[in-house]
C-alpha positions in Angstrom: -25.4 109.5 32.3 -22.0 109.8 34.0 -20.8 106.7 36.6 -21.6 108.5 39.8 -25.1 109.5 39.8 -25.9 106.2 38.8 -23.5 104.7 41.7 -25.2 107.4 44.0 -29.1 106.3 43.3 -28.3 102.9 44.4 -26.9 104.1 47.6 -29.6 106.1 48.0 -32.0 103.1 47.4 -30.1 101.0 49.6 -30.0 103.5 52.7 -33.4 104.9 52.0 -34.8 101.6 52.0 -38.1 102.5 53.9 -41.3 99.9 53.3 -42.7 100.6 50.0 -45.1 98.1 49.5 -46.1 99.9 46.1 -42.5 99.8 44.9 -41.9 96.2 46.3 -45.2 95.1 43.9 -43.9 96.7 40.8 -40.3 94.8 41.3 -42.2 91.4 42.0 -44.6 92.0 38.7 -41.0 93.0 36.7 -40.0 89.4 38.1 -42.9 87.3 37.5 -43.1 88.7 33.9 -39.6 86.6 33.4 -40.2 83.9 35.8 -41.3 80.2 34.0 -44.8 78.6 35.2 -45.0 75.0 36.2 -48.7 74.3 35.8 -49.4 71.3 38.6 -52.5 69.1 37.1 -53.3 66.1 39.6 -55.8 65.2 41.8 -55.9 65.8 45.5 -53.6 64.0 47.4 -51.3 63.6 44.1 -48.3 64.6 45.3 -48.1 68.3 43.9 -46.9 69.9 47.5 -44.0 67.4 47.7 -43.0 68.3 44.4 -43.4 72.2 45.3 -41.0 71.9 48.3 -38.0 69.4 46.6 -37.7 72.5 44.2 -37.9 75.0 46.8 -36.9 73.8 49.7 -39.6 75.3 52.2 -40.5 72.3 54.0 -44.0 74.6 55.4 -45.6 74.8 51.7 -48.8 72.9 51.3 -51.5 73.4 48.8 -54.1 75.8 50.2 -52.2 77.3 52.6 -49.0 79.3 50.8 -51.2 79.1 47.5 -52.9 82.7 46.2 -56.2 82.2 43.9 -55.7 83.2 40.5 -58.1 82.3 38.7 -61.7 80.4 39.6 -60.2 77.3 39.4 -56.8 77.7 39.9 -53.9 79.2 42.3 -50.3 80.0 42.6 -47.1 80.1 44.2 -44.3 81.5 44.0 -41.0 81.3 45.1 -39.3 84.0 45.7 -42.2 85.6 46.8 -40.5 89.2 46.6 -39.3 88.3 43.2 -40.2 85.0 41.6 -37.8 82.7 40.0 -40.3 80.3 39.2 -44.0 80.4 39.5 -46.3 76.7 40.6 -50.1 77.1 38.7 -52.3 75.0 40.8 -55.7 73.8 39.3 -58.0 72.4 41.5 -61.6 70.4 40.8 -60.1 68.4 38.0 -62.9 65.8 38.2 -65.7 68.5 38.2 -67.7 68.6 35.3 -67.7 71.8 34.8 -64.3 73.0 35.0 -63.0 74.5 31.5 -59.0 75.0 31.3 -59.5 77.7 28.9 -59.2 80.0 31.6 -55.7 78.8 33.3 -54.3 78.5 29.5 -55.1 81.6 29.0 -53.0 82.5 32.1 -49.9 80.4 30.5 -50.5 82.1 26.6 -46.9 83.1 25.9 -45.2 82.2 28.5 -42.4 80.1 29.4 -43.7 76.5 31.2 -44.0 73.2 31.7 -47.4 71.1 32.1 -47.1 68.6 35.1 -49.1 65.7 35.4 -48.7 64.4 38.9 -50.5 60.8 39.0 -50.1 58.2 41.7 -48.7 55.3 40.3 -51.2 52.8 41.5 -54.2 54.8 40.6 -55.7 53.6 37.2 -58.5 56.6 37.4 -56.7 59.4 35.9 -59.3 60.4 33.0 -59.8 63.9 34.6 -56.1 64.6 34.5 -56.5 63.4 30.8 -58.5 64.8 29.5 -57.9 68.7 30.9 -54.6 67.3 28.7 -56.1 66.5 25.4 -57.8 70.5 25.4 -54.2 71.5 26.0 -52.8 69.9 23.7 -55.1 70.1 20.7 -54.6 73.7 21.5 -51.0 74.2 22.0 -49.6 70.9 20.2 -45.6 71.1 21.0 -46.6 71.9 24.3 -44.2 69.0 26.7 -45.8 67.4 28.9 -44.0 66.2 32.3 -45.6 62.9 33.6 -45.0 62.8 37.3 -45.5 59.4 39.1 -45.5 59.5 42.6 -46.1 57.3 45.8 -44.6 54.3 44.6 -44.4 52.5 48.0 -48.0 51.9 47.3 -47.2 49.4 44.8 -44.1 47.9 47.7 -44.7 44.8 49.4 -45.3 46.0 53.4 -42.6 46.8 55.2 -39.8 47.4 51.8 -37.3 50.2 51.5 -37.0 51.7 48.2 -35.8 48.8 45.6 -32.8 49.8 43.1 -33.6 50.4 39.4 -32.7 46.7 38.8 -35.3 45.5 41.4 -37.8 48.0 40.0 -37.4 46.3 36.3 -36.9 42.8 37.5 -38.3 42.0 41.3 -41.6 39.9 40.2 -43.1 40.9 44.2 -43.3 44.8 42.1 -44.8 43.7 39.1 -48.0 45.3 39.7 -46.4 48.3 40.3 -44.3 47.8 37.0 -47.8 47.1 35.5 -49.3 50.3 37.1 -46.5 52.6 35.8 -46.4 51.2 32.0 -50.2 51.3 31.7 -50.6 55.3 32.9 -47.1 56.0 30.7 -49.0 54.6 27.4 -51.7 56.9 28.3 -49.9 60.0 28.4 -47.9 58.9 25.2 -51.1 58.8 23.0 -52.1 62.3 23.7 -52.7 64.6 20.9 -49.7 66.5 19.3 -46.4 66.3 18.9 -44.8 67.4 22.0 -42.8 65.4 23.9 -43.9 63.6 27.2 -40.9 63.5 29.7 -41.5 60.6 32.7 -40.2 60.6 36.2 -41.0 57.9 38.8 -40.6 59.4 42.4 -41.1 58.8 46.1 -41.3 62.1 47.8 -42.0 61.3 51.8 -41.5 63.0 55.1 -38.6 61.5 56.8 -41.0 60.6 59.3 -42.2 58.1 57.5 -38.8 56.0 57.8 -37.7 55.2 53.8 -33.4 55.0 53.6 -34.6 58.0 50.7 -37.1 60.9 51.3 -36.4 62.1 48.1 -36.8 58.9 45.9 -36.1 59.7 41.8 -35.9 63.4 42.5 -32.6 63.7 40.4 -34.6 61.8 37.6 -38.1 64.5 38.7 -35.5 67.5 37.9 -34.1 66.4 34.5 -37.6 66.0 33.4 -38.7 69.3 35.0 -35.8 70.5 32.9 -36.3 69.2 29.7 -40.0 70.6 30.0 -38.8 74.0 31.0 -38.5 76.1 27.4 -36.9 79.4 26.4 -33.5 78.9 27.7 -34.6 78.1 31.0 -33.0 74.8 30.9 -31.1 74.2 34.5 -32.9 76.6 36.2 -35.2 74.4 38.1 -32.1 71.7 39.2 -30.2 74.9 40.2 -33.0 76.1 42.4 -33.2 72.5 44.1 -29.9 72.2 44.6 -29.5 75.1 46.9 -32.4 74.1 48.3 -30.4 71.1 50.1 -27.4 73.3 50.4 -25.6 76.0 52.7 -27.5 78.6 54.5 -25.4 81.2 51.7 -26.6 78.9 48.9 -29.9 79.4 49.7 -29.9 83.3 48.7 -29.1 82.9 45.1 -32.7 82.4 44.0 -33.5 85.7 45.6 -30.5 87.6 44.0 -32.1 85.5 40.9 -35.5 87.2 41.1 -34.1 90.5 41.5 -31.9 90.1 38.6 -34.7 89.2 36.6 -36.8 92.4 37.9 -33.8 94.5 36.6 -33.5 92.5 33.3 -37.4 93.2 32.5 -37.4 96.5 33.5 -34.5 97.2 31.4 -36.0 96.1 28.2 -38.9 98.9 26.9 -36.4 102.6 26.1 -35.9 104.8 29.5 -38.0 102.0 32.0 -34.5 100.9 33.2 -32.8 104.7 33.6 -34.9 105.1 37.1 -35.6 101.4 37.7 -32.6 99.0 37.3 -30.6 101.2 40.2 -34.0 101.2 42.4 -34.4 96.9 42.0 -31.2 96.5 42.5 -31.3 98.6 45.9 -34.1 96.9 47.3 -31.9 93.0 46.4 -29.3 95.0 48.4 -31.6 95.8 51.0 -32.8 92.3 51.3 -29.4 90.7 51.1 -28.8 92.8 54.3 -31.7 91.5 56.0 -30.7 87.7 55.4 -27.3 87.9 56.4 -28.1 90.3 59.8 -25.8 93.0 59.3 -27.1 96.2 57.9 -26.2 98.5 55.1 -25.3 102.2 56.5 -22.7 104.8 54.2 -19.1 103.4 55.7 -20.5 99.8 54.7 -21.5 100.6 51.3 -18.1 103.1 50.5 -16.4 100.2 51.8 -18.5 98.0 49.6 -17.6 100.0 46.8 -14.2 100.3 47.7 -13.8 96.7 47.9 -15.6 96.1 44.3 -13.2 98.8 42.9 -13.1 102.1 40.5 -13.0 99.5 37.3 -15.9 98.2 38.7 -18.0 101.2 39.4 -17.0 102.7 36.4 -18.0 99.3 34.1 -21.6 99.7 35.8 -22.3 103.6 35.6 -20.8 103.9 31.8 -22.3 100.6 30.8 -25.7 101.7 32.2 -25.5 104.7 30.0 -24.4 103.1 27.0 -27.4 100.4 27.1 -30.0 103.5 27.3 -28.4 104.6 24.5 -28.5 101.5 22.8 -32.3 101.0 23.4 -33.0 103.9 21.6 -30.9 103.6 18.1 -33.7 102.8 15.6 -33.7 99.6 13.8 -31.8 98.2 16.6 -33.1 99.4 19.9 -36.0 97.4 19.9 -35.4 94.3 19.5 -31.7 94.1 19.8 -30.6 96.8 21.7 -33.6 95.9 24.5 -32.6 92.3 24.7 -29.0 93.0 25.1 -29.8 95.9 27.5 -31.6 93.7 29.4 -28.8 90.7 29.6 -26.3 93.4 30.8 -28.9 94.8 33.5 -29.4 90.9 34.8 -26.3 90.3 34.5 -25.0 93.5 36.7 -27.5 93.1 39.0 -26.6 89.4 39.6 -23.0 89.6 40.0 -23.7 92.7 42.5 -26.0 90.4 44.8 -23.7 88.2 44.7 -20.8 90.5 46.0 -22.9 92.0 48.2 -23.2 88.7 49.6 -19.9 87.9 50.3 -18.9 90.9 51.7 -21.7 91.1 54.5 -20.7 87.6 55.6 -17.7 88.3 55.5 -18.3 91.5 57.5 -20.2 89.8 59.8 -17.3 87.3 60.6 -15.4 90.4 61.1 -13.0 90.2 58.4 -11.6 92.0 55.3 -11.5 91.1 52.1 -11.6 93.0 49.4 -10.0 90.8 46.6 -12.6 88.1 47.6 -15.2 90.8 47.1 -13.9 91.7 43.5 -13.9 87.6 43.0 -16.8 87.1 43.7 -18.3 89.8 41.8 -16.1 88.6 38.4 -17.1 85.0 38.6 -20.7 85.8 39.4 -20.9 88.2 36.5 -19.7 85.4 33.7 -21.8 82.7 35.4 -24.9 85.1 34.9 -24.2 86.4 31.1 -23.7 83.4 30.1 -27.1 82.2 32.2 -28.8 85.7 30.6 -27.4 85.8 27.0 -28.9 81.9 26.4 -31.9 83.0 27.4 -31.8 86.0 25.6 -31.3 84.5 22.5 -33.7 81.8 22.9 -36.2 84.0 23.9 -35.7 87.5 22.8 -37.1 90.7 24.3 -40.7 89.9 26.0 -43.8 91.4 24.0 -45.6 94.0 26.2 -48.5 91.5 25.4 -46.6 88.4 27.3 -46.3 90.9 30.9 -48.2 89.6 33.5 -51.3 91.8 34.0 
């Protein structure tokens, strides 16, 4: 496959961009089959939508309303919805008697994830949490466990702002809230198995509600989100909340993210990626158009090319090529060859969202600048293979088994 066809299908994605609502739902399953699952177990009123929107940053999610049913018991969300980064599970009717988590683990089998526990910290009654726990673990015993402790101004004195971490330890008017939190930590600690159980004490409020911090203990909330996070997936979840809280520009790498991880996936089983890759990574282009307000038409995108250079183009036509061919070499393809086809593919498609970016706003500003453009695209592309290759090698190339159905 020579350079220019390949260069030419994406243009042609980009400018035939039409609704394909078919083609939209394969990219988004390519995504999702890539994307980790944070499975939320608390009761009602735990905390689990304030948790959802400090990683994501949309301040309209609540449960039940942004939330998709999945399973009887259980729904989702995902963020980015066109091509998910990072997937919330959602169980709901904890403290029925009848509700078996065979089901939603059956959902999470061989995937990437983290188990939340979201408690309040001043309710003692969290057997149904619990135990749902226990039938995890016994199952899946390295499973982590994240132990989320929220609406700790229910243990304040009235009227307190958020104390310090030496008043938390040491202020005798919050020992029953000390109390509180020790007792529920020792009961996550004796679950069964040997996984570890990472802790976070936070105080997630509206600003309404008039604390000097709406986003109490998130920093300590996204280390242990983190650590739970397996499969070289470590950072994503701090990265994602970060831009949350950042720049309007910021706030488009998840979606480049997703779209990258569509590519990636669907560069992994021999010949998926020689129709696909170019066709995801049109539609990110397509979308990166729409955010930024200025649309793609041929003089943009020649100029777009022009800007990213003939080295460039030439790297992402012959590099294409050579990754098909790779795929295919037996004894290597694979294994091998598919996971390192599909690092180059996330990679590629990363750096050029992130180009793409730049230049549109740039454009928009109404100025040139080419070298910026090339920049961006070189800085984006070692930030991602390094990003793709850890998580390549931690994870190796996805079992047709582990897809999302």
């Amino acid at each position: 496959m020579s350079p220019a066809p390949s260069w030419r299908r994406l243009l042609d994605a980009v400018t035939g961009a039409a609704p394909a609502p078919e083609l939209d739902d394969r990219i988004r399953e390519q995504a999702r089959a890539e994307a980790p699952v944070l499975w939320l177990l608390g009761k009602v009123q735990s905390g689990k939508s304030s948790i959802v929107r400090a990683v994501t940053g949309d301040t309209d999610i609540a449960i039940g309303n942004a939330f998709t049913p999945c399973t009887r018991s259980s729904r989702l969300y995902e963020f980015p919805p066109e091509a998910p980064v990072v997937r919330f599970l959602d169980t709901r009717g904890l403290e029925e008697a009848d509700y078996d988590p065979a089901e939603d683990l059956a959902l999470l089998e061989g995937r990437a994830h983290a188990v939340v526990a979201v408690v309040r910290a001043m309710d003692p009654h969290q057997e149904a949490v619990l135990e749902v726990l226990r039938a995890v673990r016994r199952r899946h015993p390295h499973w982590p466990v994240v132990l989320v402790q929220t609406r700790l101004h229910d243990g304040y004195p009235d009227g307190r702002d958020h104390p310090d971490a030496a008043a938390l330890a040491r202020d005798p008017d919050l020992a029953d809230l000390r109390r509180a939190l020790e007792a529920q930590a020792r009961a996550f600690q004796d679950l069964p198995g040997d996984g570890p159980i990472h802790e976070a004490a936070v105080d997630l409020t509206p600003p309404q509600e008039g604390f000097t911090d709406p986003q109490y203990g998130l920093e300590a909330l996204l280390d242990a989100l983190d650590a739970g996070c397996a499969d070289g997936r470590a950072g994503w979840i701090r990265d994602l909340a970060e831009e949350a809280r950042a720049g309007r520009a910021a706030r488009l790498r998840p979606h480049i993210l997703g779209y990258a991880l569509a590519a990636g996936a669907a560069d992994v089983f021999p010949m998926v990626g020689t129709v696909a890759v170019p066709t995801v990574q049109g539609r990110m282009l397509h979308t990166i158009a729409t955010f930024h307000a200025v649309p793609w038409d041929r003089p943009a995108l020649r100029a777009f090319a022009a800007s990213l250079g003939t080295g460039t183009l030439l790297g992402i036509g012959a590099g294409f090529a050579a990754r098909q061919v790779g795929k295919l070499v037996p004894g290597y393809g694979q294994v091998v060859g598919a996971t390192a086809a599909g690092v180059a593919s996330a990679s590629v498609t990363y750096a050029l969202g992130r180009a793409a970016s730049y230049y549109l706003e740039t454009r928009r500003r109404g100025v040139q600048d080419p070298q910026g453009v090339r920049a961006a695209y070189r800085g984006a592309l070692r930030e991602a293979h390094a990003l793709f290759r850890r998580r390549g090698r931690d994870t190796g190339a996805p079992r047709p088994e582990d897809r999302t159905p």
